[in-house]
N, C-alpha and C positions, 0 to 999 in steps of 0.2 A: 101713776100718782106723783104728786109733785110734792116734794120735800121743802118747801120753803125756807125752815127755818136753817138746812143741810147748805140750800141753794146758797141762799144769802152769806153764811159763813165763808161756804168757797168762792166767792167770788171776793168778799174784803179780805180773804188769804191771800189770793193771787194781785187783787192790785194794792196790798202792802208790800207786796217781793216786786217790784219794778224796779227792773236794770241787773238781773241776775242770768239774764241768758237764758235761751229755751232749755238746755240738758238740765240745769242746776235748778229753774224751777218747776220742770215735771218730776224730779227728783224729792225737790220738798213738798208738792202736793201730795202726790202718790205717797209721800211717810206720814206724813199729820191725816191723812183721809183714810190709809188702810186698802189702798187701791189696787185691784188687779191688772196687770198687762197681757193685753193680745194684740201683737205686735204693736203699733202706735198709737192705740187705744188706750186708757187707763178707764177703769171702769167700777163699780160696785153694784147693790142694788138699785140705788138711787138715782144714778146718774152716770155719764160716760162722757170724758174729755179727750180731745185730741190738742195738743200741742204741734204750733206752727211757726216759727222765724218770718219776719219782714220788715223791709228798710220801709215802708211803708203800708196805711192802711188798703191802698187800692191792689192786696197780694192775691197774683196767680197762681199759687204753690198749689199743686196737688192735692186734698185735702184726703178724699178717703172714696174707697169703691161703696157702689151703693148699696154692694151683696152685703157687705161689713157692714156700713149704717145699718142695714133694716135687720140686722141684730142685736143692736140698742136705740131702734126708732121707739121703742115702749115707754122707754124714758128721757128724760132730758138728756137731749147730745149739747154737748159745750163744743166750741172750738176758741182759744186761745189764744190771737194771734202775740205774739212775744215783739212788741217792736221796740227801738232804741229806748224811749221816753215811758211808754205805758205802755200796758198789757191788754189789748181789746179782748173783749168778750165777747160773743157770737152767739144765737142758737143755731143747732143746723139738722135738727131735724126735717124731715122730707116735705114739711109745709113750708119750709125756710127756705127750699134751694127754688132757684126760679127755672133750670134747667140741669141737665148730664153736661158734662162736656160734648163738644162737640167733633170727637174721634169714634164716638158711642150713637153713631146711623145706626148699630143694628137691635138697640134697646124695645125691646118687645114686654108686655105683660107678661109675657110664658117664658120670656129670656131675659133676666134679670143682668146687664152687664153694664160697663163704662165707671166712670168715676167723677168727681162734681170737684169742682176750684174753687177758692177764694171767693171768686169776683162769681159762683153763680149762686151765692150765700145771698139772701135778699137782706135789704138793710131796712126795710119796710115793708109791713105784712099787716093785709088788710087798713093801713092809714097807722099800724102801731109801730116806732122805730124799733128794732133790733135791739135791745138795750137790756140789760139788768133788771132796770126796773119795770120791764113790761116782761119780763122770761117767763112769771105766772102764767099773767093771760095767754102769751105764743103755745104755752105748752097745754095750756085747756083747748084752745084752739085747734090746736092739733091732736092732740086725743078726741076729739068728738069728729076730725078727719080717718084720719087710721092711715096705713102705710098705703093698703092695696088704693084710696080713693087716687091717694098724691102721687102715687105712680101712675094711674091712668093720666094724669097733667101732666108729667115730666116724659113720659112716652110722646106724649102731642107734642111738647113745648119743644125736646131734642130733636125728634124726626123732621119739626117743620124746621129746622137753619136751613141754609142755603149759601153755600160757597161764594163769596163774590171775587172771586177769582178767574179768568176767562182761560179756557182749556187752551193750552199751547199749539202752536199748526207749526208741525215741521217742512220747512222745505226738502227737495232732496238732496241739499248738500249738507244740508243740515245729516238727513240719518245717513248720509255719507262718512261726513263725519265721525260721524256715532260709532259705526261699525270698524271705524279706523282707530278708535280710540286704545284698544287692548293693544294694538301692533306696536301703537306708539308708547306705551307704559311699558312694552316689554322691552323697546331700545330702549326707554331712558332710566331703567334699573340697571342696565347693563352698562351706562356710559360714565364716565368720569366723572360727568358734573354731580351725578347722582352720588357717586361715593365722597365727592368733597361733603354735599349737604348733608348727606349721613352721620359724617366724621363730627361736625359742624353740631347739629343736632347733638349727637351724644355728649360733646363737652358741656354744650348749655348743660342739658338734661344732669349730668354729675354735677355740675357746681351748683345745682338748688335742689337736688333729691331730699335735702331734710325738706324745706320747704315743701316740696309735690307732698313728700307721708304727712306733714301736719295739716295743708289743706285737704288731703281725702278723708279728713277726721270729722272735718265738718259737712253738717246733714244738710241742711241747705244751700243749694245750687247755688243759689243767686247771691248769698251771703260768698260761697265758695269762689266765687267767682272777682265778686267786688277786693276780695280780699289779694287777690292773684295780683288784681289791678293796683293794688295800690302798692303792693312788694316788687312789680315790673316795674315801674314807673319810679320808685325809690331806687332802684338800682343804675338808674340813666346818670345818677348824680356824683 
């Protein structure tokens, strides 16, 4: 059942808190809602939100496994995404997603596995945008669907990808190579040049160790990342 009046609150909660960061505001939602946590989930009867970090709207972030979703596919799924400027909103229940990722070949009817991204969130469903003001009708839509029909489409829709990538042909100097490779990792642990890079290595690593513990603090990769970049790069100066 769809909560309208529940729905609409949370969603002018969340885009009044824009520009507080993803921790601080699944923090404040989860306190003004009464919300439970299962693991990255926040949930109640009503509804269930995931929160998501990205430097932009086209985010590949991991979003959640499908076993998880189709334990609050019954109700409105939110996801979140938290970026610099505003706060998008998503539906993402299993009429929302347009496929599994594509590491999840072995997703079966009778093998429930894999997990769905960002980018396989549809932004259009059935001609309706993705939006707030259409999350009603998405979610009647999809209750007169059900979990088991959308899984039979997201089985078709993941199985059929197709790699475009051309399988590799080794020569045989090639897995000459290959099988030479451990003999020569084992001289070059044992060589000199190997112990200066070591030495090397370990200073960097001690003069920015606060830095390393403050960025594994952050949950987002790509945020963790960007962040690295721009404290490297500040230190050239």
């Amino acid at each position: 059942m769809y909560k309208e009046e529940k729905i609409n609150r949370l969603v002018s909660y969340i885009q009044q808190h824009t520009g507080l960061g993803k921790e601080k505001l699944q923090e404040k939602v989860a306190e003004e809602f009464g919300l439970t946590t299962d693991r990255k989930v926040y949930y109640c009867e009503d509804f269930a939100i995931r929160f998501s970090s990205s430097t932009n709207k086209n985010f590949a972030n991991c979003v959640l496994s499908l076993r998880k979703l189709q334990q609050f596919d019954d109700r409105p799924f939110l996801v979140c995404v938290v970026l610099p400027e505003e706060n998008e909103l998503l539906l993402a229940n299993t009429t929302c997603l347009q496929k599994i990722s594509h590491s999840s070949q072995n997703l079966t009817i009778d093998h429930i596995r894999g997990t769905f991204l960002g980018v396989d969130i549809l932004r259009k469903v059935e001609g309706m945008c993705n939006e707030p003001s259409n999350f009603k009708k998405l979610f009647l839509l999809h209750e007169s669907i059900g979990f088991y029909k959308n899984l039979e489409r997201l089985v078709k829709n993941t199985n059929a990808i197709i790699g475009t990538k051309r399988k590799t042909e080794l020569k045989n100097t090639d897995i000459e190579t290959i099988y030479e490779s451990p003999k020569r990792a084992l001289q070059f642990i044992h060589s000199d040049a190997y112990l200066l890079l070591k030495k090397d290595l370990e200073n960097r690593v001690r003069k920015v160790e606060k830095e390393i513990v403050l960025a594994s603090q952050i949950d987002n990769v790509n945020i963790r990342r960007k962040n690295n970049r721009i404290f490297n790069n500040s230190r050239r100066f």
